[in-house]
Short mmCIF file of the C-alpha atoms (twelve columns), coordinates in Angstrom:
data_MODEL
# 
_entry.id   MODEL 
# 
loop_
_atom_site.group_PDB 
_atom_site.id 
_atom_site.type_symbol 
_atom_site.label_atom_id 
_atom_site.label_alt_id 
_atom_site.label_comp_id 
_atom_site.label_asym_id 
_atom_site.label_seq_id 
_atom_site.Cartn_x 
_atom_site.Cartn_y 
_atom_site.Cartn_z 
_atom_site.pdbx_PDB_model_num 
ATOM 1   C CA . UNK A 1   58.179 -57.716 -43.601 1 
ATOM 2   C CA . UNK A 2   59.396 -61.554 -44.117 1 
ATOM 3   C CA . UNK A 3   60.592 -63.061 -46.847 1 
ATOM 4   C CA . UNK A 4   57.024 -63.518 -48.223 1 
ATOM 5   C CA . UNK A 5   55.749 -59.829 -47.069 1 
ATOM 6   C CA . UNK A 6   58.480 -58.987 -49.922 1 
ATOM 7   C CA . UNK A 7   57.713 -61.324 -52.247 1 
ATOM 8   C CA . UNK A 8   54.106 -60.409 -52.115 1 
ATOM 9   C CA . UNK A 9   54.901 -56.712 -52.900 1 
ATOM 10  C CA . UNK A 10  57.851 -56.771 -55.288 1 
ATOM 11  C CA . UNK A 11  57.707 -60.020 -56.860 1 
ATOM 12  C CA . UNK A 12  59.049 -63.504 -57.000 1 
ATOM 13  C CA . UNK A 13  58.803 -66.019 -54.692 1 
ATOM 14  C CA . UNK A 14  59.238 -66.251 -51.187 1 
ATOM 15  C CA . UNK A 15  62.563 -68.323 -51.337 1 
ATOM 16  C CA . UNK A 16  64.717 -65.486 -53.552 1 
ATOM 17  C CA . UNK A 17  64.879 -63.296 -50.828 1 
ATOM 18  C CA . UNK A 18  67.081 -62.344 -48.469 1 
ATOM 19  C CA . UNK A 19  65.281 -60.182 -45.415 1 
ATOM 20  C CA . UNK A 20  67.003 -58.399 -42.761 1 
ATOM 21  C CA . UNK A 21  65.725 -56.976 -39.367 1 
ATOM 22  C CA . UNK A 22  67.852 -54.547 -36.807 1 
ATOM 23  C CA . UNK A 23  68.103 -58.111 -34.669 1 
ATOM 24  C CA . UNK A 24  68.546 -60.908 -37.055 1 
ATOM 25  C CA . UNK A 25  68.572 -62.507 -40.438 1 
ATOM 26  C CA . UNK A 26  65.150 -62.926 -41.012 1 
ATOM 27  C CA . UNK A 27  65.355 -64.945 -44.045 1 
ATOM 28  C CA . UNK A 28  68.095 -65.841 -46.726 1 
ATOM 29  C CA . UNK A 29  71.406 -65.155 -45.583 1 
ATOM 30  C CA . UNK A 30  73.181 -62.068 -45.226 1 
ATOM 31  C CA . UNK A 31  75.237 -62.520 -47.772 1 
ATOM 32  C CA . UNK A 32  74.299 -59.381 -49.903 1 
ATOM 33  C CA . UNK A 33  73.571 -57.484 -46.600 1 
ATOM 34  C CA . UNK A 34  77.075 -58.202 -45.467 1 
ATOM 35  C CA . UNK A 35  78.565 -56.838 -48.953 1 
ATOM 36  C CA . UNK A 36  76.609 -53.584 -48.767 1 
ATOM 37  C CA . UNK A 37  77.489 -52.833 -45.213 1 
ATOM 38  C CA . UNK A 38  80.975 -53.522 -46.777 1 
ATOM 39  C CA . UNK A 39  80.828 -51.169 -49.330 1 
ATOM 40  C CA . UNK A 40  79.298 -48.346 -46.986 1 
ATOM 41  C CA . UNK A 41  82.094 -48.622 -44.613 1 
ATOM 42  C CA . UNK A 42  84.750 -48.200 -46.534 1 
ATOM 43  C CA . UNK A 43  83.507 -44.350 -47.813 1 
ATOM 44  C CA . UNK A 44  80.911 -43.800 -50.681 1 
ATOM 45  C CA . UNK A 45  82.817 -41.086 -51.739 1 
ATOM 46  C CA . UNK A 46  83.204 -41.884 -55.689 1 
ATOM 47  C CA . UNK A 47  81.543 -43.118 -58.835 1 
ATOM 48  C CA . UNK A 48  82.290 -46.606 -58.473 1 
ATOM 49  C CA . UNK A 49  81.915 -46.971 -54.699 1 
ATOM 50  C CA . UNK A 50  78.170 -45.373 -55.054 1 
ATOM 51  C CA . UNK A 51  77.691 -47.768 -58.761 1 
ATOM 52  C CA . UNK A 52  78.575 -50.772 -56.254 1 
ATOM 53  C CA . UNK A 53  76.801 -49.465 -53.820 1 
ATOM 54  C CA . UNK A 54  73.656 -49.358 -56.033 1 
ATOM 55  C CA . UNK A 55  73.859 -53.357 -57.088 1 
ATOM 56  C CA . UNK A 56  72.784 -53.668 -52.905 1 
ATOM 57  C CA . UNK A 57  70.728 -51.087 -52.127 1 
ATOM 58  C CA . UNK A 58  67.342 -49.712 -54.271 1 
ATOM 59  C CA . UNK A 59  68.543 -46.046 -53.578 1 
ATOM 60  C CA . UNK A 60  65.354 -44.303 -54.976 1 
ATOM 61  C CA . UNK A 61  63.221 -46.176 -51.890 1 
ATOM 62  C CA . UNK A 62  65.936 -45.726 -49.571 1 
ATOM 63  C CA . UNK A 63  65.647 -42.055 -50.186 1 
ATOM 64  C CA . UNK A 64  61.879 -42.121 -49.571 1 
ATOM 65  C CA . UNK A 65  61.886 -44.190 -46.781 1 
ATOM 66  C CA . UNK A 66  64.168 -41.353 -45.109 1 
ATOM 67  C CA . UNK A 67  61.992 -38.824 -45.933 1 
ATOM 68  C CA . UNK A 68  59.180 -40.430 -44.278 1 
ATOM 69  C CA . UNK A 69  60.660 -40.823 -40.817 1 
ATOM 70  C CA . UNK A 70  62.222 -37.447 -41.012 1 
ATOM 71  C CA . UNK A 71  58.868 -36.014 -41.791 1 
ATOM 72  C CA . UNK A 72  57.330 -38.288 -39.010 1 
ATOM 73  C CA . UNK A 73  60.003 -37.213 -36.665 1 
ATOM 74  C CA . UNK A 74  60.646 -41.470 -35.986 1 
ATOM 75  C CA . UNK A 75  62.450 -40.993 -32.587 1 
ATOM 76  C CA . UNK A 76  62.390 -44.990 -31.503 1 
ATOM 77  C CA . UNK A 77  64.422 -45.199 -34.844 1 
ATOM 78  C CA . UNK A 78  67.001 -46.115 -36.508 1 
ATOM 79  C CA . UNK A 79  69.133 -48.106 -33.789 1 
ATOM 80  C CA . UNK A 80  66.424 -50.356 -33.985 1 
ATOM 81  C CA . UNK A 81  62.807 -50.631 -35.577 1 
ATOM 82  C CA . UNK A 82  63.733 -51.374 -39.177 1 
ATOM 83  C CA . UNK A 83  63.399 -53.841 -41.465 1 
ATOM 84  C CA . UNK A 84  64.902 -54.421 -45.377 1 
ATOM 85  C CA . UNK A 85  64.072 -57.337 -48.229 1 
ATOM 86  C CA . UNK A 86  66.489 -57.720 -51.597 1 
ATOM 87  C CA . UNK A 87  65.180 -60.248 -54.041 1 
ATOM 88  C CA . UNK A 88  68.224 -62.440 -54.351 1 
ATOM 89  C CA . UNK A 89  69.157 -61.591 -58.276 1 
ATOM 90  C CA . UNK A 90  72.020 -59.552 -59.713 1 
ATOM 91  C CA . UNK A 91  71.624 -55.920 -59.231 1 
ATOM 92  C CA . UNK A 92  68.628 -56.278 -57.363 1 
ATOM 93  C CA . UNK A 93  68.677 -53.687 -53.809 1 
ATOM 94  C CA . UNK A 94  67.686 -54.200 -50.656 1 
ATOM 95  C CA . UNK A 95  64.041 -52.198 -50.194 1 
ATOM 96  C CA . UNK A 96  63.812 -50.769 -46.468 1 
ATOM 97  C CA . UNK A 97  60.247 -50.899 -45.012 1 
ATOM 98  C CA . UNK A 98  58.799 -48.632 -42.617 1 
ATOM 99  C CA . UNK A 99  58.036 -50.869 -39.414 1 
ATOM 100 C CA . UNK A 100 57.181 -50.540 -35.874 1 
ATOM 101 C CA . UNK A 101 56.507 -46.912 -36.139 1 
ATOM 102 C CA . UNK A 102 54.342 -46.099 -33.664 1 
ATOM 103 C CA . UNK A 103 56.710 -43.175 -31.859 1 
ATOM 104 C CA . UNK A 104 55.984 -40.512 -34.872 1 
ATOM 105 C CA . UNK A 105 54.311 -37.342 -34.629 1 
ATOM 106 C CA . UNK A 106 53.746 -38.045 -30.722 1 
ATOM 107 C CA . UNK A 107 51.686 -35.753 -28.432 1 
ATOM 108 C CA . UNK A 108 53.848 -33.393 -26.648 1 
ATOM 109 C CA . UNK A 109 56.587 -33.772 -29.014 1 
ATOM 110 C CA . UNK A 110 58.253 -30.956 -30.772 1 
ATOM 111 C CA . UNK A 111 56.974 -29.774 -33.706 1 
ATOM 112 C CA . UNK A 112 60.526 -28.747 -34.758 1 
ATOM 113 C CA . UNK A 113 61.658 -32.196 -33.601 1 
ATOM 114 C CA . UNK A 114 65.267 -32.678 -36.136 1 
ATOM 115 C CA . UNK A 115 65.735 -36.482 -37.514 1 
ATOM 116 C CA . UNK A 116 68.113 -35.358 -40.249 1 
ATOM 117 C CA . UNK A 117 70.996 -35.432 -38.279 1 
ATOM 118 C CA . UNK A 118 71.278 -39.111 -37.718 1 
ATOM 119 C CA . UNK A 119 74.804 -40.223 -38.157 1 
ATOM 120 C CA . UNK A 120 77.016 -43.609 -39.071 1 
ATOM 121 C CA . UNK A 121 76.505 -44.541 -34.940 1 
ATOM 122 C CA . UNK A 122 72.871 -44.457 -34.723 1 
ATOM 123 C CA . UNK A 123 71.755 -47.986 -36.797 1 
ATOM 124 C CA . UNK A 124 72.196 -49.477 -39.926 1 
ATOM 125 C CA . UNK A 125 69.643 -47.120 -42.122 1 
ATOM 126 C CA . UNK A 126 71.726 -44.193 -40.426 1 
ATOM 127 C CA . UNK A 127 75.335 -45.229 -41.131 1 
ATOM 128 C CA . UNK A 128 74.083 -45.568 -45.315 1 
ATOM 129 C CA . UNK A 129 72.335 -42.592 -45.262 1 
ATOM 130 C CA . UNK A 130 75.905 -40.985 -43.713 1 
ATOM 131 C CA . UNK A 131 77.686 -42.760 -46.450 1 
ATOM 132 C CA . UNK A 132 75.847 -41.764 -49.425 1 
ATOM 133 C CA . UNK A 133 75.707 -38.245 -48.188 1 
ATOM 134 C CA . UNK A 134 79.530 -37.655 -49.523 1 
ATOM 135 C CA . UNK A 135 78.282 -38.216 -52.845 1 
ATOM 136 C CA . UNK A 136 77.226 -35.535 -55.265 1 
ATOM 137 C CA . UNK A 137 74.960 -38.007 -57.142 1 
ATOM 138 C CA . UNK A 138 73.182 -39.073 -53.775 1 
ATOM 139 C CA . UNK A 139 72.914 -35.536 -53.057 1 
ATOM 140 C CA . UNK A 140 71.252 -34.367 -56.256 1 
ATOM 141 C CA . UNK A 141 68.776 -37.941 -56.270 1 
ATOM 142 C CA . UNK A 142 67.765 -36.728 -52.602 1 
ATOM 143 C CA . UNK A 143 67.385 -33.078 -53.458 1 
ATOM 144 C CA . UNK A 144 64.875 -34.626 -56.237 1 
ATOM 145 C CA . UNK A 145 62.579 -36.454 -54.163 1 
ATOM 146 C CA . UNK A 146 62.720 -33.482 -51.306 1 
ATOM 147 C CA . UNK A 147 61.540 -31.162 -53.998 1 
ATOM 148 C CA . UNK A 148 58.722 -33.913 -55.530 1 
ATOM 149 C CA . UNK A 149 57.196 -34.735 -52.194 1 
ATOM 150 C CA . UNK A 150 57.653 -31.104 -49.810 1 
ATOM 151 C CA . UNK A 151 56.491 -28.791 -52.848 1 
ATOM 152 C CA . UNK A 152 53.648 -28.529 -55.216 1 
ATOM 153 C CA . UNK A 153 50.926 -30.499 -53.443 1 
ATOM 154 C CA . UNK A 154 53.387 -33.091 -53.332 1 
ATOM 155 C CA . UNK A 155 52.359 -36.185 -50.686 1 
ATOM 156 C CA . UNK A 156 53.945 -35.033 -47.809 1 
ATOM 157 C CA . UNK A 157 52.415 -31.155 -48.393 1 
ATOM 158 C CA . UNK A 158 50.325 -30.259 -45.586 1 
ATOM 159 C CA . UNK A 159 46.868 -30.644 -47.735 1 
ATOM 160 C CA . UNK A 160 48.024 -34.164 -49.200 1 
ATOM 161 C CA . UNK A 161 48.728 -35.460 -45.695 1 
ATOM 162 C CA . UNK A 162 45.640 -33.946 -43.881 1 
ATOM 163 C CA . UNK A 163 43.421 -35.683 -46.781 1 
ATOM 164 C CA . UNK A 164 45.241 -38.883 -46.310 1 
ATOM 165 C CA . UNK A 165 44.896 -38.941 -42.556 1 
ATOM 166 C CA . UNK A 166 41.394 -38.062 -42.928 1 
ATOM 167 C CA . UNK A 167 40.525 -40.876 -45.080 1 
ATOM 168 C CA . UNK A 168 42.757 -43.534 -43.206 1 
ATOM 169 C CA . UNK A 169 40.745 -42.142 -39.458 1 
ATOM 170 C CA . UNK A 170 37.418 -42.750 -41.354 1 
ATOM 171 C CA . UNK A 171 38.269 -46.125 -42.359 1 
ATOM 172 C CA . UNK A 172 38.967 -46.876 -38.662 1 
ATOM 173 C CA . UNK A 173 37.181 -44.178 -36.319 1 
ATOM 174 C CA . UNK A 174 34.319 -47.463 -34.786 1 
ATOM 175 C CA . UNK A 175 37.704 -49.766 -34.796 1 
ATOM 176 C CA . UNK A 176 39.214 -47.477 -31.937 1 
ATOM 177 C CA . UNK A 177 36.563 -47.610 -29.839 1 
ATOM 178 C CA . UNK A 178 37.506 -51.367 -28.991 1 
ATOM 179 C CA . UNK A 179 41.179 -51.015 -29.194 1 
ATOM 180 C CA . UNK A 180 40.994 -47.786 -26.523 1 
ATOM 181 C CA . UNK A 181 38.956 -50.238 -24.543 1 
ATOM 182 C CA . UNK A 182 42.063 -52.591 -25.078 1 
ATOM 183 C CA . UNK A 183 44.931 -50.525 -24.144 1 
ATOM 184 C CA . UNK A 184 42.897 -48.390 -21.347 1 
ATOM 185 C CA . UNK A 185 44.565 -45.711 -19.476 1 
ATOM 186 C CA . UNK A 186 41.877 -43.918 -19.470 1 
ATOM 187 C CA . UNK A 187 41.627 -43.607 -22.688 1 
ATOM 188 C CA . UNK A 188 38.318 -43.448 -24.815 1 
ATOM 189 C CA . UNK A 189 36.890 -41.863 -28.314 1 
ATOM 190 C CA . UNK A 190 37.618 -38.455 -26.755 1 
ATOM 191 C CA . UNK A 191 40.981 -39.106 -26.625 1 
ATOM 192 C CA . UNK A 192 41.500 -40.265 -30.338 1 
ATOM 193 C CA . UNK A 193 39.209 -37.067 -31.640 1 
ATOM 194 C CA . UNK A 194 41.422 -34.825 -29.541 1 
ATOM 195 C CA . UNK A 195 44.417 -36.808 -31.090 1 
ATOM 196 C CA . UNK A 196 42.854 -36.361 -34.998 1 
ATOM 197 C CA . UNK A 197 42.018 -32.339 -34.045 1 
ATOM 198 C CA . UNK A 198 45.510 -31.850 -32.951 1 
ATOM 199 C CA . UNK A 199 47.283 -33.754 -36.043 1 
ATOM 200 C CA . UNK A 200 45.212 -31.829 -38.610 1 
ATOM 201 C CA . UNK A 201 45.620 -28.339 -36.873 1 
ATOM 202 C CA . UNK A 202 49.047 -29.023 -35.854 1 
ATOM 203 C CA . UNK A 203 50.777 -30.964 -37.362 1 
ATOM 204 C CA . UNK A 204 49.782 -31.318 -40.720 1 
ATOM 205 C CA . UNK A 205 50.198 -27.355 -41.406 1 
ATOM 206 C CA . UNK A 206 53.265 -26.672 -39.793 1 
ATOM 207 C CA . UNK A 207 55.449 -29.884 -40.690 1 
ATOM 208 C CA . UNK A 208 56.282 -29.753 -43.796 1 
ATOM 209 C CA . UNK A 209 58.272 -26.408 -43.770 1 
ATOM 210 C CA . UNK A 210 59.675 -27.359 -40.486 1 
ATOM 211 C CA . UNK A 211 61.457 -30.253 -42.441 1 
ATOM 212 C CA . UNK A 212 62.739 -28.195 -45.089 1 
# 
């Protein structure tokens, strides 16, 4: 999730972008990074503050990409594990990209596991998602794309997520036999059916409401 990752995906080329990591300056300069973080700390708690705000930051992603780690219960996140690209042009935002993730929806984890609560303390994703919670206008956008994806066989319903899965496992299922061979521990194609069985009986139909 480079420069050229972004490019790739959202257009341009390579050398317009600015990309950010929860270590370093990837690529760029931080710059635009530096003004957003700006903005967020000092309160997003009117029209113009959330306006600026918008010139950094590609809300309508931001709000998704939230979503998904809430759903996914992301506990190795966000103090670190994150990763954001803005294509360096006026009004452009910075577009966060899921990364690292591999700490979601974990054996023996709680099914009522609570990611919503993450506050201003807990990494950079957390202190704008605590900042654009004072404003009515993030509230309403958020409320939006809660009600698109968690209702009406939205993607993150419990049928649209099971058939995803399913297809994704297919694509892989002779894959893991090499890469449980790999990581070992006693682990073998047993272990990753037991792991598919408990996703799709588990998971999958219980989730969703648990979020909401």
């Amino acid at each position: 999730t480079d420069a050229s990752y972004a490019a790739h995906y959202l257009g341009g080329d390579k050398d317009e972008y600015d990309a950010v990591s929860s270590d370093q300056i990837v690529d760029g300069n931080g710059d635009a990074w530096n003004a957003m973080i700006g903005i967020v700390n000092a309160g997003v708690t009117n029209d113009l503050a959330y306006t600026n705000l918008a010139q950094y930051l590609n809300i309508p992603n931001f709000i998704d990409y939230m979503l998904l780690n809430f759903y996914a219960a992301n506990t190795d996140w966000p103090y670190h594990n994150w990763k954001a690209a803005r294509h360096r042009v006026p009004g452009a935002g910075f577009h966060f990209f899921s990364w690292d993730a591999e700490w979601v929806m974990l054996v023996g984890s709680d099914i009522n596991t609570d990611r919503t609560g993450i506050g201003p303390n807990d990494g950079s994703p957390a202190r704008i998602y605590a900042a654009l919670r004072a404003h009515p206008e993030f509230q309403r956008e958020f409320g939006d794309h809660a009600q698109k994806y968690l209702f009406n066989n939205g993607p993150l319903t419990p049928a649209a997520c099971d058939a995803r899965y399913a297809q994704r496992a297919a694509e892989i299922d002779r894959a893991v036999v090499p890469e449980t061979a790999r990581w070992g521990g006693g682990h073998d194609r047993q272990t990753w059916l037991n792991e598919q069985n408990r996703l799709r009986t588990v998971w999958f139909p219980q989730r969703t409401a648990v979020l909401i």
